[in-house]
N, C-alpha and C positions, 0 to 999 in steps of 0.2 A: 067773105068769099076767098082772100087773098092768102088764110090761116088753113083754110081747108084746102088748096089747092097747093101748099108747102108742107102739111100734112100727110098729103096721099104723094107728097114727092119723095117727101123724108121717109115715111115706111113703104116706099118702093124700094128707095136708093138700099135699103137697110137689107131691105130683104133681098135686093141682089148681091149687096157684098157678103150676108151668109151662106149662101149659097155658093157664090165664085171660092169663098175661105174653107167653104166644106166639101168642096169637089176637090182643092188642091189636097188632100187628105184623103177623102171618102169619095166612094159613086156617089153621085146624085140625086139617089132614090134611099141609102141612108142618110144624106144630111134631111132630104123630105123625111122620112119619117121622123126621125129626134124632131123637126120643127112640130109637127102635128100630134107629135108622144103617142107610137107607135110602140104598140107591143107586144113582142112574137109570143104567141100560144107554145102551151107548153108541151114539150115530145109527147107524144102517142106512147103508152106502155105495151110493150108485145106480148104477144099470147103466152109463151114461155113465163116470162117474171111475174104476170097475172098469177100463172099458176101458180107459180112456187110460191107468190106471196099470200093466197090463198087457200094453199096447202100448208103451209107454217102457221097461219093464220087457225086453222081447223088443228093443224096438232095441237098449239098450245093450251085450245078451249078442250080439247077430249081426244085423246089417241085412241079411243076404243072406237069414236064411227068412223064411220065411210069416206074417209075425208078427200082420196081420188074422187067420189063423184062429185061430193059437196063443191070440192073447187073449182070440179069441169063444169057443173049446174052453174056457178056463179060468175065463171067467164065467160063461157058461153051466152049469157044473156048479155052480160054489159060488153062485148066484144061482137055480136051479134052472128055468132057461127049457127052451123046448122045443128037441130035439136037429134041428135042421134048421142044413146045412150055407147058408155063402156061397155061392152062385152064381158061379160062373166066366164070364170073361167081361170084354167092351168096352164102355165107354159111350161113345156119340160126343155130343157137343155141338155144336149148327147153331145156331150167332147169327144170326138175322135181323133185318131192321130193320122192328118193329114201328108205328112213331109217323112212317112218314113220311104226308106231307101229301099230298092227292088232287090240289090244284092244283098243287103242283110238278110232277105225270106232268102235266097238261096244259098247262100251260104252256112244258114243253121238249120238247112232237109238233106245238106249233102255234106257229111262230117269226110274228112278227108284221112 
């Protein structure tokens, strides 16, 4: 009885002094964790690198499909977005020239 009760004194005592040694260093709740081997899950990939890496994924197998949808089909599930297709379709882009200057028009309708 007297083995077991130097026992449960010895691995108290032990376990308070790593704790007091790992708090003068670390919070509290890291030196818990290292005691219990704790360990942190790995970052969440975002929607963005999904895709890219989904899309690089689909060029290297065939540049001829579809490989915007294929990647938004395959993020979309494992990412768990809502099921709405690409839009099909043209974008046209119209450069104008926003910053031109008002007295340049009047200066070349009225020659002097």
């Amino acid at each position: 009885m007297k083995m077991t009760l130097r026992a449960n004194f010895f691995l108290s005592s032990m376990f308070g002094v790593l704790i007091l040694a790992g708090c003068a260093n670390q919070s509290a709740l890291d030196v818990t964790r290292m005691l219990f081997g704790y360990i942190e899950p790995p970052k969440a990939e975002s929607v963005m690198d999904s895709m890219k890496r989904e899309y690089n994924r689909c060029l290297a197998i065939d540049s001829d499909r579809d490989c915007v949808q294929i990647a938004y089909d395959k993020v979309r599930v494992t990412q768990g977005l809502d099921p709405k297709p690409i839009p099909k379709g043209y974008v046209v882009i119209v450069q104008e020239e926003m910053n031109k200057p008002a007295s340049t028009e009047e200066s070349e309708s009225d020659p002097e």
